[in-house]
N, C-alpha and C positions, 0 to 999 in steps of 0.2 A: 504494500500500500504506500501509495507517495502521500503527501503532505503539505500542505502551503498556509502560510498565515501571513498579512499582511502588515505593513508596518512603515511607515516614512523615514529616512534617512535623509540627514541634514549638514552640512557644514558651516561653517563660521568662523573668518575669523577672530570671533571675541568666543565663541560658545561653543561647545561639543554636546548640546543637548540636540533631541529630535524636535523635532519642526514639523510646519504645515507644507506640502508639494506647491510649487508655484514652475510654472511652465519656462523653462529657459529655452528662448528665442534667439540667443545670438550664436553666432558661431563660435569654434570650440576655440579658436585663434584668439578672440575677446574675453577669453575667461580671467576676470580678475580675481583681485583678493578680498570679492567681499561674498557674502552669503550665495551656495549652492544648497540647492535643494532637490531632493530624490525620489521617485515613489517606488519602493523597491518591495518585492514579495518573497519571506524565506521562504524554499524548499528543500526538502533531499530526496534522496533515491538510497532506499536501504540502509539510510545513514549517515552516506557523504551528501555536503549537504551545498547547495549553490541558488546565489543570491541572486532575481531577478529582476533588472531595471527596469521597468513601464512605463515610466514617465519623469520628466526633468531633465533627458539629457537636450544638450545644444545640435543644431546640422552638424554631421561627421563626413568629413570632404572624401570625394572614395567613387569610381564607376561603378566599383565590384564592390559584396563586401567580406574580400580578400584586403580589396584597397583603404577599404574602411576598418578594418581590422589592422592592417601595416599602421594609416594614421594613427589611430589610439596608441599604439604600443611604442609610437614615437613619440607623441605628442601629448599625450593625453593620460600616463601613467600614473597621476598621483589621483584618479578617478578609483584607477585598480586598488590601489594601497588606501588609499580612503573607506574603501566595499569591504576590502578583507583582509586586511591586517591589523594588528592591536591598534587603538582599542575598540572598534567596531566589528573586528575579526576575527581569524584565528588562524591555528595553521592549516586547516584541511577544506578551508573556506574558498570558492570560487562565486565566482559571479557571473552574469549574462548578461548582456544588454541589448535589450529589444531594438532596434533598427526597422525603417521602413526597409521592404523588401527593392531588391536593383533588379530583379527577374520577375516577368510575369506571372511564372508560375507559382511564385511563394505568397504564404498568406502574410510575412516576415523576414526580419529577417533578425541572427542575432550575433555578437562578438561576443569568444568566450575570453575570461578573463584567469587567472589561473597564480599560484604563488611564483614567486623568482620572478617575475616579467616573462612569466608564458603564455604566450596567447593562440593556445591552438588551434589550428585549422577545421576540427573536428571533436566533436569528445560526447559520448553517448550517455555517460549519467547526467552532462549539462541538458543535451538536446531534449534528454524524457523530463528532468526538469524544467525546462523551457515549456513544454510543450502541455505540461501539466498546471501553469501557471498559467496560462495561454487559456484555458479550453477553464478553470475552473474561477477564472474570473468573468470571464463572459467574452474577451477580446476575439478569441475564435467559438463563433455560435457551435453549442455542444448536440450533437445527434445523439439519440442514445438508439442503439446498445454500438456502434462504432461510428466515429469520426476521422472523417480521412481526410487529411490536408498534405503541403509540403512550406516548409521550412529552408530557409538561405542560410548556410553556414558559410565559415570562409574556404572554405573545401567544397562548396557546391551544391546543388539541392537533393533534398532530404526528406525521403515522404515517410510521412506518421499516418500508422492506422491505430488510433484510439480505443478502445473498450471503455465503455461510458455507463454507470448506471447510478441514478436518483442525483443526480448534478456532480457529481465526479470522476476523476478518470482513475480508471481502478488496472488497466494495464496500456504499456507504452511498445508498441511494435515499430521501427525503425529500419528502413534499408539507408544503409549508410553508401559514400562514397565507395569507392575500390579501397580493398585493402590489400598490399603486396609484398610481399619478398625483395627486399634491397637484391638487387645485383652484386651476385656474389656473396650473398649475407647468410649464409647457411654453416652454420659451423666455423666462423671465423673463431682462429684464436688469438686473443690481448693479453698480454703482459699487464696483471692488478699489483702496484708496488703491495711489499710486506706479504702476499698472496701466492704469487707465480701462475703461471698461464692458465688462463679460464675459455671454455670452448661458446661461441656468443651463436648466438639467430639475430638478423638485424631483420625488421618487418614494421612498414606504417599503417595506420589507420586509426589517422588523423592527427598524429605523436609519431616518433619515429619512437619505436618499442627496442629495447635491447633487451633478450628474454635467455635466461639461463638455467639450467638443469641446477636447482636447490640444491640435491642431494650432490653433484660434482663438484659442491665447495663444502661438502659435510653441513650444510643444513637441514632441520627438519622446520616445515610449514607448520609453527604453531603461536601461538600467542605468546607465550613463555621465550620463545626464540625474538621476539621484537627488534630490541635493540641489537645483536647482532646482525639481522636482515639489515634493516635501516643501514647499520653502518659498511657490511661488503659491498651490499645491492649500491649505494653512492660512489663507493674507490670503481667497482665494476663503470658503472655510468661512463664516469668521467672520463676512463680510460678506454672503454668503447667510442666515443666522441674524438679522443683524441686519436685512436688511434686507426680507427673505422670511418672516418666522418661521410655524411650521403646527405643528399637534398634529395627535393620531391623533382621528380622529371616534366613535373607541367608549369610550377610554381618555384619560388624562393622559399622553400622551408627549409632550413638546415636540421642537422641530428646526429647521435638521438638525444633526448631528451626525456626519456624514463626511462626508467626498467623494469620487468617482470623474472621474478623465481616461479618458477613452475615445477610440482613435484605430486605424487598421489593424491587422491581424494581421499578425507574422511570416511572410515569405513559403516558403510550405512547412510551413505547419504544420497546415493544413486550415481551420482555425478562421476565424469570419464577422465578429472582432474585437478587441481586445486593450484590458487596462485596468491603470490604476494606482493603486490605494487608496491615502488617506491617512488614516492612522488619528486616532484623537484624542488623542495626541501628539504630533502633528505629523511620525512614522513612518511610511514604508510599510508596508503588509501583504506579508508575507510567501506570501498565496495567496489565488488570486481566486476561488476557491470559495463563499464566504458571502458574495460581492458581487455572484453572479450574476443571482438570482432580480427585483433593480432593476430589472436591461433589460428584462425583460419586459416589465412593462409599457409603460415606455418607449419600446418596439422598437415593441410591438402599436398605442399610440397615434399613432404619427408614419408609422402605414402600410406598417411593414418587416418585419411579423412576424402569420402568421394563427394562430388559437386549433391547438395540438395541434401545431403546427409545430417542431422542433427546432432547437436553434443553439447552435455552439460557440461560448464566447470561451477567451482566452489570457491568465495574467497578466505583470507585466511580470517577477516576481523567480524564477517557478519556472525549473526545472531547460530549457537550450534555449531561455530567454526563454517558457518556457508550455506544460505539458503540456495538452491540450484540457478543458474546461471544458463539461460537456454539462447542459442545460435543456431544458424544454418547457413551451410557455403552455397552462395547463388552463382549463378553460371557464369559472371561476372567476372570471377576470382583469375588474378592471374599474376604475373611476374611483373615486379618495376623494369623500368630502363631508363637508364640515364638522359 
């Protein structure tokens, strides 16, 4: 079950109390130092949880909103650090920002916001929070028993089919962008200082994912293991980045920029695998949801997974160690190229 509750967020330079919404009209180039105001809605998805902007932002300059997504992250970052860092925030805090749509076919459009100055092209727990914010405010009229629309990410559009009943949306279905195998990204091995060589999968969607076999660095996927995750899964990151680096082949996205351990699934939980995010914080995620759509292709290229096939995984912090995690590789699925 997702979640929303509404709430105004405010800035000031004299005051860090909440406020009334008042409409900013000027462009983002005009932002001075006096009073911004936000109409922003929390949600999460299983946990992780992301803030979304409705109302009060300024015109975001941008044809695409790729382009409008580059602007923010240039120009417009103390918006992000104002949303979700202390003391308005936290660390596992992201945020969304509703945007008019630049494509016809979106009902929106939105820019994710993300800790460290990440602004990803794509991200699946943000979009079913988007999309649940969207649909249970009224902004997209809700059909019940499913509403289907599509969504402008900076990665491209994104159709949602809804499950809708008694005024909210009670499941988020998602075809995301392509998600692909880096060239060449199949068992690379990186030198992790104080470690020694670790065998890597480089794969995006919508993140460039650097994903590792748990148990090949002696970890076990469990909560009690936390802070050792956190701290290989970041040496592993940094050193995949430095020493593997890949962009997106249609756009400027450099990487990677997270990582995934992947290791068994809790027994009894049905699920074909179990993972644990490290965000870019050096944080776990709080839900494996927007980290699933990576295996795919990585499943399908290593021979463990046919087109149209389904597969649960598990993550390491939800509720039971993992409520199930459901995906399917659409016909879609295929190899990056540079």
């Amino acid at each position: 079950m997702l979640h929303a509750r509404r709430h105004i967020a405010s800035r000031s330079s004299r005051s860090r109390s909440f406020g009334q919404c008042r409409p900013a009209l000027r462009a983002a180039s005009s932002w001075g130092a006096g009073p911004r105001s936000f109409q922003v809605i929390d949600t999460h998805c299983e946990g992780e949880p992301a803030r979304i902007v409705v109302g009060g932002m300024p015109t975001v300059p941008g044809d695409t909103m790729f382009e409008k997504r580059n602007y923010m992250m240039e120009h417009m970052d103390d918006l992000r650090t104002m949303l979700i860092t202390e003391p308005r925030g936290y660390p596992c805090q992201n945020a969304d920002v509703i945007l008019p749509p630049t494509l016809p076919e979106a009902a929106f459009g939105y820019v994710i916001l993300e800790q460290n100055k990440i602004y990803p092209a794509m991200s699946g727990h943000n979009t079913i929070c988007t999309a649940t914010a969207l649909l249970e405010t009224g902004m997209i009229p809700m059909v019940e028993p499913v509403t289907s629309f599509t969504l402008e990410a900076p990665a491209g559009l994104i159709e949602i089919d809804a499950a809708c009943s008694n005024g909210k949306a009670t499941e988020i279905t998602l075809k995301n962008q392509p998600a692909f195998v880096a060239p060449g990204g199949l068992d690379v091995k990186i030198n992790v200082p104080t470690f020694g060589e670790v065998s890597v999968d480089v794969a995006y969607g919508g993140m460039w994912y650097c994903i590792v076999d748990a148990q090949s660095m002696g970890l076990e996927l469990s909560p009690a293991s936390g802070k050792e995750i956190c701290r290989l899964g970041e040496m592993v990151k940094v050193a995949c980045r430095e020493q593997f680096p890949v962009n997106h082949p249609l756009f400027e996205y450099p990487g990677c920029d997270i990582m995934v351990f992947r290791g068994p699934p809790t027994p009894g939980s049905g699920a074909t695998s179990k993972n644990a995010v490290v965000m870019s914080n050096g944080v776990l995620d709080w839900c494996g949801k927007r980290r699933f759509s990576i295996a795919m292709p990585f499943l399908y290229f290593n021979q463990k997974l046919n087109i149209c096939q389904d597969r649960l995984g598990t993550s390491l912090l939800e509720k039971n160690e993992g409520e199930n995690i459901h995906g399917s590789a659409g016909t879609d699925l295929r190899r990056g190229r540079r």
